[in-house]
N, C-alpha and C positions, 0 to 999 in steps of 0.2 A: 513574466510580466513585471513589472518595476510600478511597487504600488507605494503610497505613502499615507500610514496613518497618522493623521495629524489631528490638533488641537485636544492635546490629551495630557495627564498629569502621569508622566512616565518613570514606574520603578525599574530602573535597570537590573539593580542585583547584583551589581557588579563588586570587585574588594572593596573599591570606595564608599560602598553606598548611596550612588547616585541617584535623586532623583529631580525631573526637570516639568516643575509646574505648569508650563506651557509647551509641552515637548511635542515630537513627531519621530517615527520610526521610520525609515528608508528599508525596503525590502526590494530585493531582485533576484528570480529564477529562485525563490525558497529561501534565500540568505539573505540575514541584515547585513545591507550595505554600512548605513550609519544611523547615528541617535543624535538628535540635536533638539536645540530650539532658536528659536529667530528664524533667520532666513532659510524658507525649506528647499531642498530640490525638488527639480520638475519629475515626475512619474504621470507616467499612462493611466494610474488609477490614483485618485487625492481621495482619501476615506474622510469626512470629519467626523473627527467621535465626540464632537460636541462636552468636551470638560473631563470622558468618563478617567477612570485611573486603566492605567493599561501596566498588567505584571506580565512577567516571564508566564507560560505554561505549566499548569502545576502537575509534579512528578507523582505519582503514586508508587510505592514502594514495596507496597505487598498488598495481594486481593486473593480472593478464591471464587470467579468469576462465577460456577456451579452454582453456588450457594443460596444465588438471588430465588432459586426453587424453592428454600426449605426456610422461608423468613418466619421469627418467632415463637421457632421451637424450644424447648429447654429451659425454660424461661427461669426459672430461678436454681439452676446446675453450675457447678462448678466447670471448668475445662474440662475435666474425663468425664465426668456428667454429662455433659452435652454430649459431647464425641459419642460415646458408647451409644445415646439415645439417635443419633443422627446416623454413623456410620452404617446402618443397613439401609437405612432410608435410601442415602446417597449411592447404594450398591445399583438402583436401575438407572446409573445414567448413560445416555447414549450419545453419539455426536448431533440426534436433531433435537432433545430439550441441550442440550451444552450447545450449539449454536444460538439457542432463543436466550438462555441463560444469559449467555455474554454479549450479546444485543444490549439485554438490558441495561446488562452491569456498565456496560462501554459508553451506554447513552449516558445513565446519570452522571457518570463521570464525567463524561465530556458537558454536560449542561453546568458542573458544577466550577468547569475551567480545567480542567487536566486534558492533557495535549498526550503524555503517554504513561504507559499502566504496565506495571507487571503480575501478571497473574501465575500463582503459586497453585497449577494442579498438579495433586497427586491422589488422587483415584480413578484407577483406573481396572474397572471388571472384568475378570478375562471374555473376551470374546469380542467387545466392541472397539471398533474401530476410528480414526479418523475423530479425536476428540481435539487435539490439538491444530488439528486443520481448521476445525470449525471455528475456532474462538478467533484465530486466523484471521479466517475469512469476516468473523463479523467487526473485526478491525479494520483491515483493507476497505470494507465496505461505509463504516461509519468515517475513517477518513483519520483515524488517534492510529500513534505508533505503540506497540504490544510490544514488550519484552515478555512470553510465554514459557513458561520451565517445564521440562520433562519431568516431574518429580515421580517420587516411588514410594514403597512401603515397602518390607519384604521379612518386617518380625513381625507374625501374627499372634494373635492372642496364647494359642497350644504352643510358643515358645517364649513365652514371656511376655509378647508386645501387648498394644493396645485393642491392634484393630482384627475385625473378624477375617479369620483366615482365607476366608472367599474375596479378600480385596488385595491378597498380598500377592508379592509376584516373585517371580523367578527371576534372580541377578541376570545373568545373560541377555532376558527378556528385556529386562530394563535397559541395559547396554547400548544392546543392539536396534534398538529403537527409539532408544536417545542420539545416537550416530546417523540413523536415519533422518531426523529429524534436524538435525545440525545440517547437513548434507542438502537437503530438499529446501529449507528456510530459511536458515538465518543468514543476516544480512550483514558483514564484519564494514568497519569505518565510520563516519562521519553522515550523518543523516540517516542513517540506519530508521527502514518503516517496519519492519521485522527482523526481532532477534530472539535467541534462545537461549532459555540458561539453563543450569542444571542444579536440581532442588530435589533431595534425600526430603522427606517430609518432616522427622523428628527424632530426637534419642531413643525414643518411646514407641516407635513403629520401624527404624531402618537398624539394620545390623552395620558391626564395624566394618564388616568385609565390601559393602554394599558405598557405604560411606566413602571408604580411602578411594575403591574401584569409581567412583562418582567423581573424584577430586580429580583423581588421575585421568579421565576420561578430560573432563572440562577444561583442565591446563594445557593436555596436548591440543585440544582447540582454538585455546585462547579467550574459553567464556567466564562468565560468573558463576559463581558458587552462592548456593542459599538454603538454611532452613530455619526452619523454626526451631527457638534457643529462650531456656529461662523464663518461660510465661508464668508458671506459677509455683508454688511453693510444694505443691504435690510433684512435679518435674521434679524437681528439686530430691524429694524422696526416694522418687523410683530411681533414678541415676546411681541415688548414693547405696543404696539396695540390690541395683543390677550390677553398677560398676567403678562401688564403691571410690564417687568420686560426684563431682557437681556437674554438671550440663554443662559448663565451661572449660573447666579440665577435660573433663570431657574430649570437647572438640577440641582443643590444643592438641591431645595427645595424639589426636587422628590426623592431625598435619592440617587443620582445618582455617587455623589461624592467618590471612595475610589483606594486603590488598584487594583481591578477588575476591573475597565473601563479605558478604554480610549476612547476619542473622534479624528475622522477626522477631516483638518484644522485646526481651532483654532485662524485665523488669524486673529480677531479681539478682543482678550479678555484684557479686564480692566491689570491694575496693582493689580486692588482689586482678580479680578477673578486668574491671575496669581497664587497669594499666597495662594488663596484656593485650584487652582489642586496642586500644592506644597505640600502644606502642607497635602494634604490626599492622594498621591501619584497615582493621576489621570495622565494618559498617555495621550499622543497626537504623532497622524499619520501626521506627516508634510506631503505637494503633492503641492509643488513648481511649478510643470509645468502645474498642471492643474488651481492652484490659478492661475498663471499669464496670462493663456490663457483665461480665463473666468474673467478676470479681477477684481477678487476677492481681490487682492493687496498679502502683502507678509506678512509671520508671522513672530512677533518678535523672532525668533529662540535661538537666541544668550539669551536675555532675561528669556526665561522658560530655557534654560540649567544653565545659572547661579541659578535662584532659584530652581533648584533642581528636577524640573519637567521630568519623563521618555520621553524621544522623541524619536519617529523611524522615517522611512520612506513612504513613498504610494508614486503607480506611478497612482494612481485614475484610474476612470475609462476611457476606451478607444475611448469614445465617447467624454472626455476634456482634453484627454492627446495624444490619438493616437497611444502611443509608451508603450509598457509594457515591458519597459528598468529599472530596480533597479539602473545598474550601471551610467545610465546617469543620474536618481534622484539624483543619491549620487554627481554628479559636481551641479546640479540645483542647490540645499541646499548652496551648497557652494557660487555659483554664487551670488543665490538671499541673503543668510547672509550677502555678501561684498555688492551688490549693495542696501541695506538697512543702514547699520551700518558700512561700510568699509573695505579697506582690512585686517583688523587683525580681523574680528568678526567672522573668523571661516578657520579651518589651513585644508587643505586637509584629514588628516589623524583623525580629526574630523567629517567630512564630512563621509567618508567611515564609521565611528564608527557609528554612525547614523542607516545607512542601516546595520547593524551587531549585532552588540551585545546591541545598542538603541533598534532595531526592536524587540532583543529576550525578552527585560526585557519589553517592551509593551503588547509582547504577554502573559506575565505570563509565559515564558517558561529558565528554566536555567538548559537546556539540549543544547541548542545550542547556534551562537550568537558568540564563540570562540573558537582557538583550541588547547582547554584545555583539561587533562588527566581525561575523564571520561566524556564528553562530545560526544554528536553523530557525526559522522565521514562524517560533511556537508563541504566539503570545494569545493572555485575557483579555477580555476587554470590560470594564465593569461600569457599569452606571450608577452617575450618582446627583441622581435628582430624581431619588424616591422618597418614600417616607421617613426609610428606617436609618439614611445619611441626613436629613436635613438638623440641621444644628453643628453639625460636627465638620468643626473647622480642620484636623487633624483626618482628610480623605481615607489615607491609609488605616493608620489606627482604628477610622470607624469603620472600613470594609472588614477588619477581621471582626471587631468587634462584635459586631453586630449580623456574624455570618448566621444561618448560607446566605447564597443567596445565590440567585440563579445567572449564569455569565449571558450578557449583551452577545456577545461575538468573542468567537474562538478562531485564530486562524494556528494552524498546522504545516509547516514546508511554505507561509504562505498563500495558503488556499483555505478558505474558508470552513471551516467545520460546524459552526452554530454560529448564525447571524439571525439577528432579531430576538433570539431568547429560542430561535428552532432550531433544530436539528437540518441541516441542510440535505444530506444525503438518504435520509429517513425520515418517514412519519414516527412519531411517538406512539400514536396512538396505536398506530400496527403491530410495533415491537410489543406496546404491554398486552396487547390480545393474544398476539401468540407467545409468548410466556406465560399468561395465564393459562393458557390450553395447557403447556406442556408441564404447568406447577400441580394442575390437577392431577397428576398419574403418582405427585409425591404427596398427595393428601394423606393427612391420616382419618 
């Protein structure tokens, strides 16, 4: 159908930094035809969005969709703090609380304006099944595109690792069911509603063998590479301890370094390290609110965007974040840039770039990200004749500013995913019922 959202102040996103005070979006069969203002073409569908700002879809870049079971644990732990207190917890997940789980997580997200999500699981208990289907399916059904990773563990605690040996798995295992799941899901090209990547969970829980066999896996596929890199200064230790070297050398030495990866955090990497994801076009998932709450510290942001390093977004997972808000990532980023480096080391409209069209070039994906002629047809819609915009002459500026805030209208391919401030293809209220059911069985 050929719909046309008009009367909107429309941030393209584009290299120019386009944006058009009075604009309109032209969409057909899922794809933006064109972006203008003045004279609109005719479409089957005229939306008027009456003034709101309309951005790209916001990317999320790293999640741990599980998590949304076990909010508010740990509360004043360090990362292995937490971790150690949580990982048995996390040992009875099944695919029906991980389908409720990621309902959730998928809803706030999309309430928050994010169109597609990457979710970073890697636990996985032996014996249960069908965990990666489920989060799957609760995508498909909410209507957001899922980039979902087979991740793993497979140093347990009795060899050095982190996590209880009951969560670790057998290389093979992992393999063989990471291929499986390439094979059955993912969706290789342009508009992709499902894909898979492939995610070692840390220095600190996967072995090297586990690691290269991961890369090697993922390349003859043609997917992406991810894990968790340099969160915090205890990483930092055990690396130089186990292998006598940084989290960053580290992954170099594993051949881990290129276009295809990116790492989560980051918030500890050298000046040396810096110039190597640089220069080999390694990505990093900044996650501001969960560094800070986990008192990881903050990453030099401003620093990898100068040298050149791709950056996007994560709202982490919802057991160090809480809140699976992209929009409210994108003010954090802002926040913690100034409160590191000051107020010019990163401009609002920066920030939102980040959670956009940063997120899309992390993910390998330049289908989305902006809304651009040939591009899929993921865009926010935000209104602004509420309270918390009135004065603010600067629309954009004040939507980060002044985040979250909950998106008007979400369209995805085109087709609507939250209109009015709801969830179009779900009730709310049903998803947080049965999450709560399923969060009781992780009580303490």
């Amino acid at each position: 159908m050929k719909r046309l959202f008009a009367n909107a102040h429309v941030v393209v996103m584009d290299d120019a930094g386009t944006e058009l005070p009075t604009g309109w979006v032209f969409v057909d069969d899922g794809v933006i035809q064109a972006v203008g203002d003045g004279g609109e073409p005719e479409a089957e569908d005229r939306v008027d969005l009456g003034g709101a700002v309309v951005t790209p879809g916001l990317v999320n870049t790293h999640h741990h969709l599980y998590q949304t079971l076990t909010r508010a644990r740990a509360q004043q732990a360090n990362l292995f703090g937490w971790l150690r207190e949580l990982y048995p917890v996390w040992a009875g997940i099944d695919a029906e609380a991980e389908y409720a789980a990621a309902r959730t997580g998928l809803a706030e997200l999309a309430l928050s304006g994010c169109t597609t999500v990457f979710d970073h699981h890697y636990v996985f208990p032996r014996g249960r099944k069908g965990l990666i289907e489920a989060e799957v399916q609760a995508a498909r059904e909410l209507g957001v595109r899922i980039v979902a990773s087979r991740g793993s563990m497979d140093l347990g605690v009795s060899a050095g690792g982190l996590p209880p040996d009951e969560l670790v798995e057998e290389i093979d295992d992992v393999l063989a069911d990471t291929e499986r799941l390439v094979g059955s899901l993912h969706e290789p090209g342009p508009g992709a509603r499902v894909q898979i990547a492939v995610a070692p969970c840390s220095p600190f829980s996967v072995t090297r063998h586990l690691m290269r066999e991961s890369a090697s896996l993922a390349r003859r596929h043609d997917l992406m590479l991810h894990t968790h890199l340099a969160e915090t200064v205890e990483e930092e230790a055990y690396c130089m301890e186990l292998y006598g070297c940084s989290p960053a050398e580290y992954l170099a030495d594993l051949g881990w370094l290129g276009g295809d990866v990116w790492c989560a955090h980051c918030v500890h990497l050298s000046p040396e390290a810096t110039a190597d994801f640089a220069g080999s076009h390694t990505g990093v998932a900044h996650c501001p609110t969960s560094n800070l709450r986990l008192g990881a510290g903050v990453a030099p942001v401003r620093a990898y965007l100068d040298a050149g390093i791709r950056v996007g977004l994560g709202v982490d997972g919802s057991a160090s974040n809480e809140r699976s808000d992209l929009l409210f990532e994108v003010k954090q980023a802002l926040l913690a840039a100034r409160g590191r480096s000051g107020p010019e080391a990163m401009t609002a409209r920066e920030a939102l770039r980040l959670g956009t069209r940063g997120g899309a070039s992390v993910l390998g994906r330049d289908d989305i990200g902006s809304l651009e002629p040939g591009k899929c047809a993921d865009l926010a819609v935000w209104r602004t004749d509420g309270l918390e915009l009135g004065g603010a002459d600067d629309l954009v500026a004040g939507l980060v500013f002044s985040a979250p805030h909950r998106v008007d209208r979400l369209v995805v391919g085109g087709e609507d995913v939250v209109r009015g401030g709801s969830l179009v293809h779900a009730d709310e209220a049903d998803i947080a019922r049965a999450q709560r059911l399923q969060a009781r069985r992780f009580s303490t």
